[in-house]
C-alpha positions in Angstrom: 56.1 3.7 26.1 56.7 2.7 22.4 56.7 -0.8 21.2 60.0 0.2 19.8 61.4 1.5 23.4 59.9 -1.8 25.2 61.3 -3.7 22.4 65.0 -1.9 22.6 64.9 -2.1 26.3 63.9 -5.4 27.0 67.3 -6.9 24.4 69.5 -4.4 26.4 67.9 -6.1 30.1 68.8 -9.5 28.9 71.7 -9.3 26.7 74.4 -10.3 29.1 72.2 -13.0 30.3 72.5 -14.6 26.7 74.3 -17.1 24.9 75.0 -16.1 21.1 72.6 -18.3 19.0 69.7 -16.8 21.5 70.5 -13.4 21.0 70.1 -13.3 17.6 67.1 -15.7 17.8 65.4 -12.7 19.8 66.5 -9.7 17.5 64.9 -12.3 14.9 61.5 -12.6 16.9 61.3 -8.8 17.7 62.5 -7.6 13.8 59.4 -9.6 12.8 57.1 -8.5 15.3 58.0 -4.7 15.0 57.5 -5.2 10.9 54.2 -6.3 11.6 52.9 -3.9 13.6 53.9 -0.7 11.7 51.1 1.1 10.5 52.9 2.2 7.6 51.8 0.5 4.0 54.9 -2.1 2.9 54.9 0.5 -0.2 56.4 3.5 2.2 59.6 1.5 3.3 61.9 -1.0 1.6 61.2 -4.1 3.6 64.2 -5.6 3.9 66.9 -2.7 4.7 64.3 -2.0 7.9 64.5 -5.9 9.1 68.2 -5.1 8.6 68.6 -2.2 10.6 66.2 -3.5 12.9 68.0 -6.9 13.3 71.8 -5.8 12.8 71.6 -2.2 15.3 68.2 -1.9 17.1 68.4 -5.5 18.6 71.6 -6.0 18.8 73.5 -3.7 22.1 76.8 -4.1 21.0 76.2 -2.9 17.5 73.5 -0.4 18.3 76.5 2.5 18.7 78.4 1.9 15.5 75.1 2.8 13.1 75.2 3.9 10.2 74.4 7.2 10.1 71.9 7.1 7.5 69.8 5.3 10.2 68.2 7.2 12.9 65.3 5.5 14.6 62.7 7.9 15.2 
Protein backbone atom coordinates (compact mmCIF):
# COMPACT_ATOMS: atom_id res chain seq x y z
CA UNK A 1 0.00 0.00 0.00
CA UNK A 2 1.01 3.63 -0.75
CA UNK A 3 1.89 6.08 1.79
CA UNK A 4 -0.60 8.18 -0.12
CA UNK A 5 -3.56 5.29 0.18
CA UNK A 6 -2.61 4.64 4.05
CA UNK A 7 -2.59 8.38 4.31
CA UNK A 8 -6.08 8.93 2.39
CA UNK A 9 -7.54 6.02 4.17
CA UNK A 10 -6.74 6.50 7.50
CA UNK A 11 -8.60 10.63 7.33
CA UNK A 12 -11.65 8.83 5.71
CA UNK A 13 -11.57 6.00 9.01
CA UNK A 14 -11.59 8.80 11.48
CA UNK A 15 -13.26 11.70 9.96
CA UNK A 16 -16.64 11.29 11.62
CA UNK A 17 -14.97 10.67 14.80
CA UNK A 18 -13.56 14.30 14.68
CA UNK A 19 -14.22 17.64 15.87
CA UNK A 20 -13.32 20.49 13.22
CA UNK A 21 -10.08 22.15 14.59
CA UNK A 22 -8.63 18.29 14.69
CA UNK A 23 -9.50 17.51 11.33
CA UNK A 24 -7.67 20.07 9.80
CA UNK A 25 -4.82 19.68 12.40
CA UNK A 26 -4.37 16.03 10.77
CA UNK A 27 -4.63 17.04 6.99
CA UNK A 28 -1.92 19.62 8.42
CA UNK A 29 0.34 16.75 9.92
CA UNK A 30 -0.18 14.34 6.90
CA UNK A 31 0.35 17.36 4.05
CA UNK A 32 3.75 17.84 5.76
CA UNK A 33 4.61 14.33 6.10
CA UNK A 34 3.58 13.29 2.48
CA UNK A 35 5.88 16.55 1.21
CA UNK A 36 8.59 15.15 2.88
CA UNK A 37 8.76 11.94 1.78
CA UNK A 38 8.34 12.48 -1.98
CA UNK A 39 11.24 11.46 -3.85
CA UNK A 40 10.75 14.07 -6.26
CA UNK A 41 13.46 17.17 -6.19
CA UNK A 42 11.36 20.57 -4.67
CA UNK A 43 12.39 21.84 -8.34
CA UNK A 44 9.85 19.20 -10.12
CA UNK A 45 6.67 20.59 -8.35
CA UNK A 46 5.44 23.98 -7.08
CA UNK A 47 5.50 23.43 -3.34
CA UNK A 48 2.80 25.15 -2.22
CA UNK A 49 -0.15 24.31 -4.86
CA UNK A 50 0.70 20.41 -3.72
CA UNK A 51 0.40 21.24 0.26
CA UNK A 52 -2.88 22.80 -1.18
CA UNK A 53 -4.31 20.10 -2.96
CA UNK A 54 -2.94 17.83 -0.54
CA UNK A 55 -4.52 19.79 2.48
CA UNK A 56 -7.83 21.26 0.87
CA UNK A 57 -8.92 17.63 -1.27
CA UNK A 58 -6.66 14.64 -0.34
CA UNK A 59 -7.22 15.10 3.44
CA UNK A 60 -10.19 16.48 3.60
CA UNK A 61 -13.42 13.62 2.73
CA UNK A 62 -15.92 16.09 2.28
CA UNK A 63 -14.03 18.05 -0.22
CA UNK A 64 -12.13 15.16 -1.83
CA UNK A 65 -15.27 14.87 -4.56
CA UNK A 66 -15.54 18.51 -5.71
CA UNK A 67 -11.62 18.59 -7.11
CA UNK A 68 -10.54 20.52 -9.35
CA UNK A 69 -10.07 18.80 -12.32
CA UNK A 70 -6.71 19.87 -13.00
CA UNK A 71 -5.79 17.63 -9.94
CA UNK A 72 -5.71 14.01 -10.27
CA UNK A 73 -3.62 12.17 -7.67
CA UNK A 74 -1.70 9.53 -9.24
Amino acid sequence: MSWYKFAVEYVDARWPQLGGNSRKNIAKTLTATTIALLRAKRTQFPPAAVRTALREWAFNTNRRPTRPETWRPS
